[in-house]
PAZAPA-4460 file (N, C-alpha, C; in steps of 0.05 Angstrom, whole numbers, plus 32768, in hexadecimal, padded with zeros to 4 digits):
% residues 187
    n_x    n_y    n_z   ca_x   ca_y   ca_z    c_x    c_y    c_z   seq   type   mol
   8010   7FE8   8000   8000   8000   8000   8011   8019   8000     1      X     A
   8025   8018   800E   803B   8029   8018   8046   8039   7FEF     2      X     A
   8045   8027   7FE3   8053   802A   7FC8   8046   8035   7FB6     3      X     A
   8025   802C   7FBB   8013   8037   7FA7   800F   8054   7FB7     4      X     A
   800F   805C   7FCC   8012   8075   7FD4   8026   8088   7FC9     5      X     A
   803C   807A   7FCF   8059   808D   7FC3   8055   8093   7F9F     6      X     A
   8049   807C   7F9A   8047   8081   7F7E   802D   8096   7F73     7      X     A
   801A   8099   7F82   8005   80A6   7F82   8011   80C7   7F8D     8      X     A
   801C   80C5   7F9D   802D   80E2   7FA3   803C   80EA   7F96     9      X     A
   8047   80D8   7F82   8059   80E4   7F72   8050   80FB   7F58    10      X     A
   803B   80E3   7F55   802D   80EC   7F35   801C   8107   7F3D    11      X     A
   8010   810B   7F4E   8005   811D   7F58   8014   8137   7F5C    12      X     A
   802B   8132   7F69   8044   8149   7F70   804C   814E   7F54    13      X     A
   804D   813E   7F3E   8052   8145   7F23   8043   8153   7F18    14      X     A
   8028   8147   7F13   8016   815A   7F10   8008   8172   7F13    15      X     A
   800F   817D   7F2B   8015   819B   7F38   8027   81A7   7F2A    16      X     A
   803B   8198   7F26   804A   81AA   7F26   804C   81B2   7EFE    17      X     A
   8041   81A5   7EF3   803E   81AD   7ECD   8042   81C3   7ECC    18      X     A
   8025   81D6   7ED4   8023   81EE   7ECF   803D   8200   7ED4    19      X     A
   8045   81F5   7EDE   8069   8206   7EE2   8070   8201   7ED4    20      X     A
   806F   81F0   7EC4   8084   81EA   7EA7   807E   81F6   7E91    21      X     A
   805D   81F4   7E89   804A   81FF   7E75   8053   821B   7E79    22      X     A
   805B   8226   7E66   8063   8239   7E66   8051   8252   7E5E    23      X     A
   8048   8267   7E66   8031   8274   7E51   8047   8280   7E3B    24      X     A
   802C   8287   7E25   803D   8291   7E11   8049   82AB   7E17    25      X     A
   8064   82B0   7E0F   8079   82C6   7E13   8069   82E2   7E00    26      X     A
   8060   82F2   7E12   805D   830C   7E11   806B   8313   7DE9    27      X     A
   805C   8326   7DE2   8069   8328   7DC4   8075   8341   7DC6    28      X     A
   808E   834A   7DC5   809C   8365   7DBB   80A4   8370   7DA5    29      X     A
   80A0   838D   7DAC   80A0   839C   7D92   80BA   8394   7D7C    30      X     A
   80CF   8389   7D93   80E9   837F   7D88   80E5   836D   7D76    31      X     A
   80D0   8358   7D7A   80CA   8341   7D71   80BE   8345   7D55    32      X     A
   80AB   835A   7D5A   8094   8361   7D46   80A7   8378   7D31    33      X     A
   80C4   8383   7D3C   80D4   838E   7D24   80E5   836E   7D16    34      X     A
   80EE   8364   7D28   80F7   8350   7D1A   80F0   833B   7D08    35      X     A
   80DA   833B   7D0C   80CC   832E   7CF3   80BE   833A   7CD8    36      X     A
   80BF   8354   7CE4   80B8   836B   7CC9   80D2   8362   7CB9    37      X     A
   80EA   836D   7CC5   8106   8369   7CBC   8107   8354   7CA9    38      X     A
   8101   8340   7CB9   8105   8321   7CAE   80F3   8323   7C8C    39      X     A
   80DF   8329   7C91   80D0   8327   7C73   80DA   833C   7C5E    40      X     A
   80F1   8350   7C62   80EF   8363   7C4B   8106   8354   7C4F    41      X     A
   811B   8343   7C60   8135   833A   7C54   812A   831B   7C42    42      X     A
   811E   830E   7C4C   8111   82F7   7C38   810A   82FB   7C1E    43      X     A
   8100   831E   7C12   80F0   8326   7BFC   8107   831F   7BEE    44      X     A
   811E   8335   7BFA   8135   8338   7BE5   814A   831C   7BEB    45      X     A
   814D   830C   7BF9   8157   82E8   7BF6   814C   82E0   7BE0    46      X     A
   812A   82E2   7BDC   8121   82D5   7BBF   8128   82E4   7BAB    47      X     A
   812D   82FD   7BAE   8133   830D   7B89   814E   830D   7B8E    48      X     A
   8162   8310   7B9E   817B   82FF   7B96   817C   82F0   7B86    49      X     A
   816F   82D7   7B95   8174   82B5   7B92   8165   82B6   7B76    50      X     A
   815A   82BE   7B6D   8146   82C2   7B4F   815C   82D0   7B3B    51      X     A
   8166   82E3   7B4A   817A   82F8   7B33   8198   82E3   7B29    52      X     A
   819B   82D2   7B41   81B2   82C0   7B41   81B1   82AF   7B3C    53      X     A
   8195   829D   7B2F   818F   8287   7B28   818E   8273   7B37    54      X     A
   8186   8278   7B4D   8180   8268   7B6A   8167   8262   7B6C    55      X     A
   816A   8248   7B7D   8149   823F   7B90   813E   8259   7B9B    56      X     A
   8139   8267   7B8E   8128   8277   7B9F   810C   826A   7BA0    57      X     A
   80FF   8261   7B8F   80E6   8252   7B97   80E1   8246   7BBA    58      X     A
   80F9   823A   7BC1   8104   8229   7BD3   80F5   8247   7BE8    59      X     A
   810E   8259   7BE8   8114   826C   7BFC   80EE   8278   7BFA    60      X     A
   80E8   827B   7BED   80CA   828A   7BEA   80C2   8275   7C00    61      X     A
   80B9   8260   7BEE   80AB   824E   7C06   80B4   8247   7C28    62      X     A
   80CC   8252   7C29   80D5   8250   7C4F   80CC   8269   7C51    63      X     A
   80CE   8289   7C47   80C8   82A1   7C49   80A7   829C   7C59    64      X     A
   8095   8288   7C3F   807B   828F   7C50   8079   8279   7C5F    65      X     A
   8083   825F   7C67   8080   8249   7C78   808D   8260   7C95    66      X     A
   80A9   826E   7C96   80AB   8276   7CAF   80A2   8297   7CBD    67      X     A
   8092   82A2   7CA6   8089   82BA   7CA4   8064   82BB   7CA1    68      X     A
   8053   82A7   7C93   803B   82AD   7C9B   802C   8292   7CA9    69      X     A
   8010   829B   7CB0   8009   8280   7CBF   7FF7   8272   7CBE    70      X     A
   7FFF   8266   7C99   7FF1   8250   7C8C   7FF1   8235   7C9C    71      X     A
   7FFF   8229   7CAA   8005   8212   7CB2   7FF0   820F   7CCF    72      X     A
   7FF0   821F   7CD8   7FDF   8220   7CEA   7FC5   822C   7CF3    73      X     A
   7FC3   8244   7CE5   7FAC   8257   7CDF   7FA0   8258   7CCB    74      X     A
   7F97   827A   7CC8   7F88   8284   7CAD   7F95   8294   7CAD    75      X     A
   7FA0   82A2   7C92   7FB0   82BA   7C83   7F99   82C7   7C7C    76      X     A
   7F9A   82E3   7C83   7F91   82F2   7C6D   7FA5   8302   7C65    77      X     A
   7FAB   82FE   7C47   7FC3   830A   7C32   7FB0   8317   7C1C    78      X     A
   7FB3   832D   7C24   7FAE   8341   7C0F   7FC9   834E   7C05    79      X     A
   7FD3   8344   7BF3   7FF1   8352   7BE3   7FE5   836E   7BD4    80      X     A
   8006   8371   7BCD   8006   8391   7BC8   7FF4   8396   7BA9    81      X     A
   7FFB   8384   7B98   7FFA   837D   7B7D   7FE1   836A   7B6C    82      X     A
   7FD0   8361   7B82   7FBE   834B   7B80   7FAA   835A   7B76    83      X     A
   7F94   834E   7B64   7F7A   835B   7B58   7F69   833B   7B52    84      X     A
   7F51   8344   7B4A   7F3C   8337   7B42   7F34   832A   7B55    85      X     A
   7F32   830D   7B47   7F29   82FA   7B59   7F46   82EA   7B6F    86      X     A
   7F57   82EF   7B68   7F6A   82E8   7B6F   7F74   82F8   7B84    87      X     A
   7F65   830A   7B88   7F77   8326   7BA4   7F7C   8319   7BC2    88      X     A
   7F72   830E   7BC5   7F6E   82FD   7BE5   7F88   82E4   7BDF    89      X     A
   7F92   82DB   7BF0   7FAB   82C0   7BEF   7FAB   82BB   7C0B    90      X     A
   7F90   82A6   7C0A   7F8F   828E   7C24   7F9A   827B   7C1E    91      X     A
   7FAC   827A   7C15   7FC6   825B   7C13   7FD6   8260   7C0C    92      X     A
   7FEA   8254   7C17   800B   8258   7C0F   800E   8255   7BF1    93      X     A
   8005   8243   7BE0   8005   8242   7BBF   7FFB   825E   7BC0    94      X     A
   7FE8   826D   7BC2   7FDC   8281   7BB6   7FF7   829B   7BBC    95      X     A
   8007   8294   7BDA   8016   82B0   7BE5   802C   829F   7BD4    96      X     A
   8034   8288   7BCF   804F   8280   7BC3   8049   8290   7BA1    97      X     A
   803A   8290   7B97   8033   8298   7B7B   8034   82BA   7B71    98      X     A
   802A   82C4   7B8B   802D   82E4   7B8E   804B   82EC   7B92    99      X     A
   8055   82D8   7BA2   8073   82E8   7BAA   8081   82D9   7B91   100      X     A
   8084   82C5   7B83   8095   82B9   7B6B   8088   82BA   7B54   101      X     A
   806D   82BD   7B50   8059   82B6   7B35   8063   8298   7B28   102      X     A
   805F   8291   7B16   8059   8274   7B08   804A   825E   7B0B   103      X     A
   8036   8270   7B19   8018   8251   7B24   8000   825B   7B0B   104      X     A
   7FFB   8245   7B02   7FE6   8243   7AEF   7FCC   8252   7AFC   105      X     A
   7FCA   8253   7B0C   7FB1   8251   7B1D   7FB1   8276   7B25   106      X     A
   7FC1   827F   7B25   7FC3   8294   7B23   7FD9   82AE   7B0E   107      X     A
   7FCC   82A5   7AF2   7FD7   82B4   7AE4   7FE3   82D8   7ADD   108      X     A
   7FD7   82E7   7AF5   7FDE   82F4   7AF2   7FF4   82FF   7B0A   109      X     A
   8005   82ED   7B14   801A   82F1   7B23   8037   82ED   7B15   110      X     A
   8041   82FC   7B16   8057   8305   7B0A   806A   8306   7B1E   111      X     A
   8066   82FD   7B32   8084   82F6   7B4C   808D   8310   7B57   112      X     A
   807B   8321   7B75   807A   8333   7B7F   80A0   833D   7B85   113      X     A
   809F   8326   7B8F   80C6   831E   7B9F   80D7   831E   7B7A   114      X     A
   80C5   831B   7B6C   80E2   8325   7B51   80E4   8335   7B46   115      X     A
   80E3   834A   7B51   80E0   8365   7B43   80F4   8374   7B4F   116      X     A
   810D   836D   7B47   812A   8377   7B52   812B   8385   7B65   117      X     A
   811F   8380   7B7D   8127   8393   7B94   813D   837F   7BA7   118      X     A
   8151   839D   7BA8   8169   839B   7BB2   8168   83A7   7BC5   119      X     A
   814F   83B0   7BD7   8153   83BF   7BF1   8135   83C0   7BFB   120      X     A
   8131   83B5   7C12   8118   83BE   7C1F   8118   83BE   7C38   121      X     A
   8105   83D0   7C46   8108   83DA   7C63   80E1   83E8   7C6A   122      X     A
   80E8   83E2   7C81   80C0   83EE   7C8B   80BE   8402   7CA0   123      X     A
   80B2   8404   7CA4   80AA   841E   7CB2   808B   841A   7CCA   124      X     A
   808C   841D   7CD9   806D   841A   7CF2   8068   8433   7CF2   125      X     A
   8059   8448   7CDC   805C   845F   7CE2   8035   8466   7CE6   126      X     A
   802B   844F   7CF3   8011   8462   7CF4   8007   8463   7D06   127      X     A
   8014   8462   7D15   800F   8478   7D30   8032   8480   7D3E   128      X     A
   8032   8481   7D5A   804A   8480   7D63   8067   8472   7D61   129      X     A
   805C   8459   7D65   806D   8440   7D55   8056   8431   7D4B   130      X     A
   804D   8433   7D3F   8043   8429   7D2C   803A   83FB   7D34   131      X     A
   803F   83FD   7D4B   8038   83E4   7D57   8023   83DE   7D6B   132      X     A
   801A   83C7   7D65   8007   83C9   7D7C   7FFD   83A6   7D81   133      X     A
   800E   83A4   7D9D   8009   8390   7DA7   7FF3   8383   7DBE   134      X     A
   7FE8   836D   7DB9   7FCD   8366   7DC6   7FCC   8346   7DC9   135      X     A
   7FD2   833B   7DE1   7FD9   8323   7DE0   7FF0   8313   7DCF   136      X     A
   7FE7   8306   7DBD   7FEF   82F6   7DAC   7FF6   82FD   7D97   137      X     A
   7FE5   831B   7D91   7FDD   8326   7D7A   7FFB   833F   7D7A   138      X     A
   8002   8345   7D5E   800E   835C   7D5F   8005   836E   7D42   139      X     A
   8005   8386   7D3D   7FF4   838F   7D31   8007   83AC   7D28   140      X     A
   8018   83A9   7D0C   801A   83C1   7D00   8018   83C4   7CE7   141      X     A
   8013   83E6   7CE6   800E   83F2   7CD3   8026   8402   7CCD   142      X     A
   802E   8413   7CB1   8039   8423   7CA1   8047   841C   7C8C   143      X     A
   805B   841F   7C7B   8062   8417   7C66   8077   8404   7C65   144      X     A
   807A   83F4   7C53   8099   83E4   7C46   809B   83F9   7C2C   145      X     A
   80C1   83FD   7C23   80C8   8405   7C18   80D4   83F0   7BFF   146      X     A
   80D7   83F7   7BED   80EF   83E2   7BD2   80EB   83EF   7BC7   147      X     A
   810E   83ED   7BC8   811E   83F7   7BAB   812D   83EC   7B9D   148      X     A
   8128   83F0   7B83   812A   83D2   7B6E   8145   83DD   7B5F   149      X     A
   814E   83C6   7B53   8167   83C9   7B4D   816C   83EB   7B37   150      X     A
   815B   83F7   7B2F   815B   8412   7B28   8165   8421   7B38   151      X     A
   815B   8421   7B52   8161   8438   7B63   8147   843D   7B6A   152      X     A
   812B   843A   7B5D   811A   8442   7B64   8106   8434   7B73   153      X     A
   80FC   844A   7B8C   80F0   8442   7BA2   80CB   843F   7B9D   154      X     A
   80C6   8429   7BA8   80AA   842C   7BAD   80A9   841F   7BC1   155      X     A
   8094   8436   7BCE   807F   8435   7BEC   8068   8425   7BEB   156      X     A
   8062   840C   7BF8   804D   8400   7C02   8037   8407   7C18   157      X     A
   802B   840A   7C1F   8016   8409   7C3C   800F   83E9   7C42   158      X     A
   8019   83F0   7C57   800C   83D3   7C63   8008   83CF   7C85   159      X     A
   7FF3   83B6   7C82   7FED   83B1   7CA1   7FF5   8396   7C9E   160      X     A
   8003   838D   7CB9   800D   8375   7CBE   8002   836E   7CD9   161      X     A
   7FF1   8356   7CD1   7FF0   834C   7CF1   7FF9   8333   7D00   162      X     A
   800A   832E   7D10   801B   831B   7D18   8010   8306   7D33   163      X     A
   800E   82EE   7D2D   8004   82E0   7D3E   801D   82CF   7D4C   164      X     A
   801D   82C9   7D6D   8030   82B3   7D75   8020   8298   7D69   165      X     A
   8034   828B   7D5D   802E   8272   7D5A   8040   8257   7D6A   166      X     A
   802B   823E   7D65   8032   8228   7D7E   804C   8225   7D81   167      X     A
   8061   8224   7D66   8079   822C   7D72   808C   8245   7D79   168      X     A
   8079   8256   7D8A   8085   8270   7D91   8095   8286   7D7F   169      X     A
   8092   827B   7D64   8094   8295   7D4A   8077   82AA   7D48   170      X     A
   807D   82BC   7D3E   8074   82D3   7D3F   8068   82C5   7D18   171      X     A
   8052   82C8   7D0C   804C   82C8   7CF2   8031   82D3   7CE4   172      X     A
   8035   82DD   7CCE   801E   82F3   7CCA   8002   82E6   7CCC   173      X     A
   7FF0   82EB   7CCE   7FD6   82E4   7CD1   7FC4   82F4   7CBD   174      X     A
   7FCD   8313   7CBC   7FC1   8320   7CA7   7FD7   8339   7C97   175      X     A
   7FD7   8339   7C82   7FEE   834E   7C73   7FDA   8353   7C5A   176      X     A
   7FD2   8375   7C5B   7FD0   8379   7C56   7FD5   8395   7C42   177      X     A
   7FDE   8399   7C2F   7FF5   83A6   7C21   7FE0   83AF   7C04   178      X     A
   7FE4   83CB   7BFD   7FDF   83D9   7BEC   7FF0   83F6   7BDF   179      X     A
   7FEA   83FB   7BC8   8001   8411   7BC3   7FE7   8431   7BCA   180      X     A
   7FFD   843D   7BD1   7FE9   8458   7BE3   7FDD   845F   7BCE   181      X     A
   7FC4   8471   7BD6   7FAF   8479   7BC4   7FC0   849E   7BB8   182      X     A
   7FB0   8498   7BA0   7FBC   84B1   7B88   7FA3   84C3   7B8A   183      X     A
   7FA0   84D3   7B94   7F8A   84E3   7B8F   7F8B   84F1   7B77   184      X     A
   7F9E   84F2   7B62   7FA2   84F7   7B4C   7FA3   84E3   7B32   185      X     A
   7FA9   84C9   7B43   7FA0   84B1   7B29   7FBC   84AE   7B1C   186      X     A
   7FD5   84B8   7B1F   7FEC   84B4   7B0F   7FE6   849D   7B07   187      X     A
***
């Protein structure tokens, strides 16, 4: 009796004590939420390298959105900068792999966002103070990405990015939403 006790104390004293181990999820920082901005305008230009150099970039696209959005576990909403018709929305990685490289049947009018010689890109949280805004799990910015293509010349994006922790404690988009600013003149 003496043994099934000790053994009954044991499992019990183990079991108390889990929740010490379970860790809650780690708080999200603004650090975090720049670093992964970072991470996706250095990924853009890894694929138009690796494209200009005659590289897997196909390869590099597909880890870009496997470690950057969160198809594998969620719902994306990808609204790209460049997208129209029926095709403007990309709820699956084929649909965001085809926007950032083009050559999917299924969407003929992608022309490969990531091949359009940009040799430089950088973002900005400029819509409000810092431009971040964190809420649980959730992180939430707005203002522009910049590229500039092997010309020299710059173009400005708008966009909202929203970043979710996922089960393995990466930070990945949930919603990106990206458009070129409005012309009140129509250039």
């Amino acid at each position: 009796m003496k043994s099934t006790y000790n053994l009954s104390f044991l499992v019990l004293t183990l079991i108390a004590t889990l929740p010490a181990y379970a860790a809650e999820p780690k708080p999200i920082t603004e650090a975090e939420v720049n670093a992964v901005q970072q991470a996706w305008c250095d990924g853009l230009l890894k694929i138009a390298q690796l494209h200009k150099e005659g590289g897997d970039y196909r390869a590099i696209a597909s880890t870009l959105i496997d470690d950057l959005y969160d198809y594998k576990e969620g719902k994306v909403f990808f609204k790209p900068t460049l997208a129209f018709g029926k095709n403007t929305f990309r709820s699956s990685k084929k649909a965001a792999l085809s926007y950032f490289i083009g050559g999917d049947k299924d969407y003929p009018e992608d022309t490969g966002f990531a091949l359009k010689h940009w040799v430089k890109a950088r973002y900005d949280n400029n819509a409000a103070e810092n431009g971040i805004q964190i809420h649980g799990d959730l992180a939430i910015t707005m203002g522009n990405v910049y590229f500039t293509n092997s010309k020299g010349e710059e173009v400005m994006v708008d966009k909202t990015f929203v970043f979710r922790r996922c089960s393995d404690g990466k930070l990945r988009l949930c919603v990106h939403k990206s458009s070129l600013p409005f012309d009140p003149v129509g250039k």
